[in-house]
C-alpha positions in Angstrom: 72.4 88.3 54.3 75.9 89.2 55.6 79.1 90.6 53.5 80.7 88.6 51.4 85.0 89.2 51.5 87.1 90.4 53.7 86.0 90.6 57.3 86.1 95.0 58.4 88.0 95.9 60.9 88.8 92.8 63.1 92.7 93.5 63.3 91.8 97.3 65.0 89.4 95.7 67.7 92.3 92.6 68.4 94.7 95.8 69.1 92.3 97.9 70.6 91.2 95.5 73.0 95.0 93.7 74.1 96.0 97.5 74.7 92.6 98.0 77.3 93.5 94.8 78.8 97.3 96.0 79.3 96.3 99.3 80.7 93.4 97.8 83.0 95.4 95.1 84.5 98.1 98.0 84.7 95.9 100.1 86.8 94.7 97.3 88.7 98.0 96.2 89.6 98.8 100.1 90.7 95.8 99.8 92.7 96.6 97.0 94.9 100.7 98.2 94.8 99.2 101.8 97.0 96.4 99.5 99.0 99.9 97.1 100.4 101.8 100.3 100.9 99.1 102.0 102.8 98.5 99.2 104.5 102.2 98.5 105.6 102.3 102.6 106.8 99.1 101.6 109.1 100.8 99.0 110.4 104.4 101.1 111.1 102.0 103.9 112.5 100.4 101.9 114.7 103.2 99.9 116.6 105.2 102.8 116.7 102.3 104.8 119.0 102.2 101.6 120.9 105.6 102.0 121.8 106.8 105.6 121.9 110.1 105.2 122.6 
């Protein structure tokens, strides 16, 4: 038989879990920020060995 009253700690897990959500999707959008830039260096690399000038 469950508890009876108030419900335990509900409103920590609701904050707890937006603020792992924020920093994930944080990190994530880091992540693929440094994947464009590296990508975009490549790129610069690359043409200018194709044409030293």
């Amino acid at each position: 038989m469950g508890k009876s009253g108030k419900e335990k700690n509900t409103k920590n897990k609701s904050k707890h879990s937006k603020l792992i959500k924020r920093k994930k999707s944080k990190l994530k959008a880091d992540k693929e920020a440094r994947a464009e830039r590296l990508k975009n260096l490549q790129k610069a690399l690359k043409a200018s060995k194709e044409n030293p000038e």
